[in-house]
N, C-alpha and C positions, 0 to 999 in steps of 0.2 A: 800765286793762288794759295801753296802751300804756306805761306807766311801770313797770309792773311786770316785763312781758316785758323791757324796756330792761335793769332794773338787777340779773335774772338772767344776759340775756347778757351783760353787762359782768364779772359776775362769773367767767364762765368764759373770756370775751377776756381777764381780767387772768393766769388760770392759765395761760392760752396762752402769752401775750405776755412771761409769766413764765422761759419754759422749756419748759413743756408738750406745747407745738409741734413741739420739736427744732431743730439749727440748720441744716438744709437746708432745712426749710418758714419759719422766720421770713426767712431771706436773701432765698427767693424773693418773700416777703412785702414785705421793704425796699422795691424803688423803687417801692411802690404807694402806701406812705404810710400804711398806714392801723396802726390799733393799736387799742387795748381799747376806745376811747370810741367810742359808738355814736347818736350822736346824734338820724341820722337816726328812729332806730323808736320816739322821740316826737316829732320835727317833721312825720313823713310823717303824711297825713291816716287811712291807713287802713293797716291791719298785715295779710298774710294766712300764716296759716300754713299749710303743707302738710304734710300727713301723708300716710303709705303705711299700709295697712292689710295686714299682713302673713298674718292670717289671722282667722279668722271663727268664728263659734259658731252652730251650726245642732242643735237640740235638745240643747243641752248637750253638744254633740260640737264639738270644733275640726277647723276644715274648711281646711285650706290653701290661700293662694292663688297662683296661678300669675302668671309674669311681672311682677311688682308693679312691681320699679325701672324695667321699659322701659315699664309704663302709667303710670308718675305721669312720666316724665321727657317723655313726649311731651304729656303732659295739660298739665305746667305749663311746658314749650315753646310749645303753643298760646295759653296764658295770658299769656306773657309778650307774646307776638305783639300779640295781641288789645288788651292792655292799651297798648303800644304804640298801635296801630292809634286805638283810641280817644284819643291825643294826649296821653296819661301817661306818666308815667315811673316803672321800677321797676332794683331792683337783686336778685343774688340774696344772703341772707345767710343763713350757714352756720356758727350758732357751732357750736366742740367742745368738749364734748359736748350735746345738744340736750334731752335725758331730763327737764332741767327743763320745757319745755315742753307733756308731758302732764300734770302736775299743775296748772298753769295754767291751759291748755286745756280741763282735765277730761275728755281723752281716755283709752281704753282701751289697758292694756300689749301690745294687739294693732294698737298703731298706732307707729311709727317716724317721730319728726320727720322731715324731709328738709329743710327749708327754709322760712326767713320773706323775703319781698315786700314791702318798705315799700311803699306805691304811693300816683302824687302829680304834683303839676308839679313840675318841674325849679327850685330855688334858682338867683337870680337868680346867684349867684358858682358854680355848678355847674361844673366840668370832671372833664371823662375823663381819667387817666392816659396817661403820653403811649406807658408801655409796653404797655397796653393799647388801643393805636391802631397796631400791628404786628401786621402778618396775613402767613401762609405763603401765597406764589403757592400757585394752582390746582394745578400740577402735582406739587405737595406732598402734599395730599390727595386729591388725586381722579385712580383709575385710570379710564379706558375702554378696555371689551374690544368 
C-alpha cells in the first residue's frame, strides 16, 4: 500500500515540479530541496492518511458538516504533538492534487484528502532545512491586549 500511495504521489510531484506549481510556489520551494522523489512514504514504517469528511449521509439525505478544516487542523495538530510526544518522528506531506488518494484509500467523495504523515524514527543522515530553522520573534505574532 505504501508503494502504491508513493508512486501516485510521485506522479503528481512530477506534474508539480513540472510546472504545475507555478513559479512563485516552486522558488519558494527551492532552498528546501525537495522535489518529486518521495521516498520517505516507503521507508517510514507506517503511512497515515488524513481525511476531512466534508459531509455526511443520514437517511439518504446529505447532512453538512460544520467547521471541518478547523476540526481536522486541530485533530491532526494534536496528532502530530502526540506522535512527537511518543519519541517519533513525522513530517506533514501535501501532494497537489491528493484525489488519488480516495480511490486507494477506498474513501467516500464526501471525504477530502488533507494530508499524509509518514511516521517513524528519524534516518540516521536526517536534517531540517536550515530555512526552516527561522522563526519570527514573538512580537511578530503575538498581540497582547
Amino acid at each position: 500500500m505504501k508503494a502504491r500511495i508513493r508512486e501516485a504521489a510521485e506522479e503528481e510531484e512530477r506534474a508539480f515540479y513540472a510546472g504545475g506549481g507555478g513559479d512563485a510556489w516552486l522558488a519558494a520551494l527551492e532552498p528546501v530541496g525537495t522535489g518529486p522523489e518521495k521516498p520517505h512514504l516507503t521507508i517510514a514504517p507506517w503511512l497515515i492518511v488524513v481525511f476531512a469528511q466534508r459531509y455526511g449521509l443520514r437517511e439518504g439525505e446529505r447532512h453538512k458538516h460544520y467547521y471541518v478544516p478547523e476540526s481536522v487542523g486541530i485533530a491532526c495538530g494534536m496528532l502530530i504533538a502526540a506522535i512527537h510526544h511518543a519519541g517519533l518522528v513525522t513530517l506533514t506531506h501535501t501532494p497537489n492534487p491528493m484525489k488519488f488518494l480516495n480511490g486507494l484509500c477506498g474513501r467516500s467523495e464526501s471525504e477530502k484528502p488533507v494530508m499524509i504523515l509518514p511516521v517513524g524514527l528519524p534516518s540516521d543522515d536526517a536534517r531540517v532545512p536550515a530555512m526552516a530553522k527561522v522563526k519570527k520573534p514573538l512580537n511578530e505574532i503575538l498581540s497582547v491586549f
